[in-house]
OpenMM code with the backbone's topology and positions (N, CA, C; nanometers):
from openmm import Vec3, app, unit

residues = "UNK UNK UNK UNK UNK UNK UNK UNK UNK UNK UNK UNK UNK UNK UNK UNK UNK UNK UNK UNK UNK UNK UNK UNK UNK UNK UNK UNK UNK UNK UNK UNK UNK UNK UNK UNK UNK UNK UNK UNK UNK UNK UNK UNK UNK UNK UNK UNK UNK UNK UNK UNK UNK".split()
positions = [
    Vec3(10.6110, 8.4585, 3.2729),
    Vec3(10.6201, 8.3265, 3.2143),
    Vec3(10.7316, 8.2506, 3.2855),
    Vec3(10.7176, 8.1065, 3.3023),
    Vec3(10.8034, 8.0605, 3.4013),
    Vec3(10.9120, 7.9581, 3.3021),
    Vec3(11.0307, 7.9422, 3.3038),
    Vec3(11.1419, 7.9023, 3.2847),
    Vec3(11.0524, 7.7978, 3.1602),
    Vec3(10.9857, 7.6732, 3.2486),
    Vec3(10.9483, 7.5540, 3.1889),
    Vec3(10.8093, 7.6103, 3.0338),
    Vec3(10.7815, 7.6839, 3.0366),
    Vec3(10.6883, 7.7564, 2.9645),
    Vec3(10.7559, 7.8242, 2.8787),
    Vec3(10.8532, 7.9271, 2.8762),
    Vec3(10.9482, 7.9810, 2.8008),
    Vec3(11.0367, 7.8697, 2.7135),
    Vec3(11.1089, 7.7686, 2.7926),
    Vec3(11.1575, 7.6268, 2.7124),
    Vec3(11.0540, 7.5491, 2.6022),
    Vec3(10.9323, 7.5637, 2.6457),
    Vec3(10.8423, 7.4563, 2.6065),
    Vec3(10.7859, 7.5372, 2.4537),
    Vec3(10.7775, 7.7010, 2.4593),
    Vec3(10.7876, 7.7862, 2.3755),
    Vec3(10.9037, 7.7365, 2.2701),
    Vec3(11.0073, 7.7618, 2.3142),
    Vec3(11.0852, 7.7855, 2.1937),
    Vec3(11.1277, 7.6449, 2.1525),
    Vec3(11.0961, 7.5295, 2.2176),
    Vec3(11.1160, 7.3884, 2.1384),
    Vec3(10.9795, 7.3727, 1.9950),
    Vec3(10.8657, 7.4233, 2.0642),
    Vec3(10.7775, 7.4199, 1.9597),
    Vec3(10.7907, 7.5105, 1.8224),
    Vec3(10.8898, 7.6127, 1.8375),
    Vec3(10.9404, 7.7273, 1.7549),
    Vec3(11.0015, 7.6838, 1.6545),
    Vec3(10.9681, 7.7319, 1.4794),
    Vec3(11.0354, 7.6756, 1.3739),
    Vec3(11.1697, 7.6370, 1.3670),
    Vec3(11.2299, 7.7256, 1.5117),
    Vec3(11.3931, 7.7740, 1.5280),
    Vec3(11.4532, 7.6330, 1.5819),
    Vec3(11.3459, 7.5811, 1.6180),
    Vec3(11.3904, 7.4322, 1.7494),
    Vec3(11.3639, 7.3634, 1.5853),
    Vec3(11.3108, 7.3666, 1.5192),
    Vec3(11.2755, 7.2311, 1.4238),
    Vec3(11.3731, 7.2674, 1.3143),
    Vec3(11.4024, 7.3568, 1.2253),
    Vec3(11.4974, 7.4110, 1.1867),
    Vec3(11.6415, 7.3658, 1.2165),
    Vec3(11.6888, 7.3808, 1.3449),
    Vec3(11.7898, 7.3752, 1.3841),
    Vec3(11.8251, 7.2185, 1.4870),
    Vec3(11.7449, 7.1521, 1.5034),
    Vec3(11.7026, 7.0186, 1.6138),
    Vec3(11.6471, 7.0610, 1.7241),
    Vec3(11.5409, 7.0008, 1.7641),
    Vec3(11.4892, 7.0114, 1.9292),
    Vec3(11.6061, 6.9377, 2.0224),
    Vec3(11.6702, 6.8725, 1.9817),
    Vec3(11.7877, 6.8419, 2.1000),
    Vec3(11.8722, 6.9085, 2.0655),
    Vec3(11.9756, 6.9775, 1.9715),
    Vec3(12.0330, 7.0673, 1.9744),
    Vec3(12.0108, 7.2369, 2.0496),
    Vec3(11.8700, 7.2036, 2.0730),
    Vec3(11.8021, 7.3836, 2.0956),
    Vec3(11.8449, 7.3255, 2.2587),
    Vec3(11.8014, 7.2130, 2.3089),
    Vec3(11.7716, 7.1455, 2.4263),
    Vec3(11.9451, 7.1549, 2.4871),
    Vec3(11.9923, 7.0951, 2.4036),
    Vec3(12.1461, 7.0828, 2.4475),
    Vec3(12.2132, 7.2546, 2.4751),
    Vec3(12.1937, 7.3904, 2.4059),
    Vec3(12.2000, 7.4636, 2.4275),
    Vec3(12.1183, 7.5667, 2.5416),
    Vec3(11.9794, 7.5284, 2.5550),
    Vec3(11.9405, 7.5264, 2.7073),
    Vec3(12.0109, 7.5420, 2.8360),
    Vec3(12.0156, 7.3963, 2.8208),
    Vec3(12.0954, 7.3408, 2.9208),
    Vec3(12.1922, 7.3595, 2.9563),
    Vec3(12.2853, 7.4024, 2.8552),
    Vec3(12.4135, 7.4668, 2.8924),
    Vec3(12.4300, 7.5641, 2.9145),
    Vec3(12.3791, 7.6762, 2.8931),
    Vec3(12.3603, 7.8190, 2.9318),
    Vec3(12.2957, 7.8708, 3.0619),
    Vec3(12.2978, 7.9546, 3.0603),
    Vec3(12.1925, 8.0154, 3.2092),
    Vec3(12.0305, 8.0973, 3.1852),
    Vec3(12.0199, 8.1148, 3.2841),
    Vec3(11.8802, 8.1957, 3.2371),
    Vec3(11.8798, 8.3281, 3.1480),
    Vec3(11.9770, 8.4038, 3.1679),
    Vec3(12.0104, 8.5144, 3.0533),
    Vec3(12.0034, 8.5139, 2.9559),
    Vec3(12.0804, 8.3392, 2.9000),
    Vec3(12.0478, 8.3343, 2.7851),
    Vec3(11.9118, 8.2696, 2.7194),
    Vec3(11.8292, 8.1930, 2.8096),
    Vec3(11.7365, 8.1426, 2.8297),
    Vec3(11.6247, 8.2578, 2.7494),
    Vec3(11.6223, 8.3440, 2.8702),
    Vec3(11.5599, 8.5037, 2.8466),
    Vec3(11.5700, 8.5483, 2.7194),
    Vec3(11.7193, 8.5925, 2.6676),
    Vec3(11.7268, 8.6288, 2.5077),
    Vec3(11.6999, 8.5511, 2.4093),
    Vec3(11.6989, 8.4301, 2.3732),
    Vec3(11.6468, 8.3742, 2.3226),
    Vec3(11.4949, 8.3937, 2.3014),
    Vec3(11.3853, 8.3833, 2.4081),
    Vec3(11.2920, 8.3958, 2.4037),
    Vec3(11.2465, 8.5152, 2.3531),
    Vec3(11.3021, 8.6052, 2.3936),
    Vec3(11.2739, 8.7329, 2.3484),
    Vec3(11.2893, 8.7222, 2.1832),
    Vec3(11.4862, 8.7139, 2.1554),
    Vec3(11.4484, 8.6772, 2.0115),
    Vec3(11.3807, 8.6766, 1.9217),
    Vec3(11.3005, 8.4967, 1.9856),
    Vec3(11.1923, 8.4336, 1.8893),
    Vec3(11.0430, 8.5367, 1.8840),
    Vec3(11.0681, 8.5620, 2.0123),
    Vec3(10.9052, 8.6654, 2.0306),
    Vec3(10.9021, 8.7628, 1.9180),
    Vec3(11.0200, 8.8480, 1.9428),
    Vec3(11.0978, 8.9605, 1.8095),
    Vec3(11.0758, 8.9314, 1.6905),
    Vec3(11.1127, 8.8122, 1.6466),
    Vec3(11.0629, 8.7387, 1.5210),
    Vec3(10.9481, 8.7622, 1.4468),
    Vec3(10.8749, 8.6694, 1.5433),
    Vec3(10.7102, 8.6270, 1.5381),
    Vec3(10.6574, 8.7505, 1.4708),
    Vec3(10.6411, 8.8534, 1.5792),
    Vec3(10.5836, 8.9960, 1.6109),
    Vec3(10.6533, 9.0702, 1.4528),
    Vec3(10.7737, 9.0625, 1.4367),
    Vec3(10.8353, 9.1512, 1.3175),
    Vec3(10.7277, 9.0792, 1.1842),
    Vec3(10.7094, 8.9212, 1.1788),
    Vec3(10.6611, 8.8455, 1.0152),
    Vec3(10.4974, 8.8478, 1.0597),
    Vec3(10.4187, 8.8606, 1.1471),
    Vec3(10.3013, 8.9443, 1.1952),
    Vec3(10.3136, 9.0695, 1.1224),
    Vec3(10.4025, 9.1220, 1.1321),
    Vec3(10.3138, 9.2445, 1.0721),
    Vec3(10.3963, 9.3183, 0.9551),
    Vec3(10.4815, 9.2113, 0.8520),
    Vec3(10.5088, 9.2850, 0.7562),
    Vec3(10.4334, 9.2206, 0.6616),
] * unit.nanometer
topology = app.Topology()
chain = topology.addChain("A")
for resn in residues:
    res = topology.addResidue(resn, chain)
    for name in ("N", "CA", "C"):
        topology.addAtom(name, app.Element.getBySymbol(name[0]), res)
């Protein structure tokens, strides 16, 4: 999955609306891809955990 696809993921994510899509955006941006990465993972972690309890 490429950077812009992973971003575009987690803005649509309850976590981006919850918390602001420019706040999620502003934290993006300021970070690097590492954190980019954990994040995504994260939310994936999430998803996958309320799937299947």
């Amino acid at each position: 999955m490429t950077r812009v696809e992973m971003i575009q993921q987690i803005l649509n994510s309850p976590f981006a609306e919850a918390h602001g899509i420019e706040m999620v955006k502003e934290m993006i941006n300021r970070h690097g891809d590492d954190f980019l990465k954990a994040m995504y993972q994260s939310l994936s972690d999430q998803e996958e955990a309320l799937m299947f309890s």
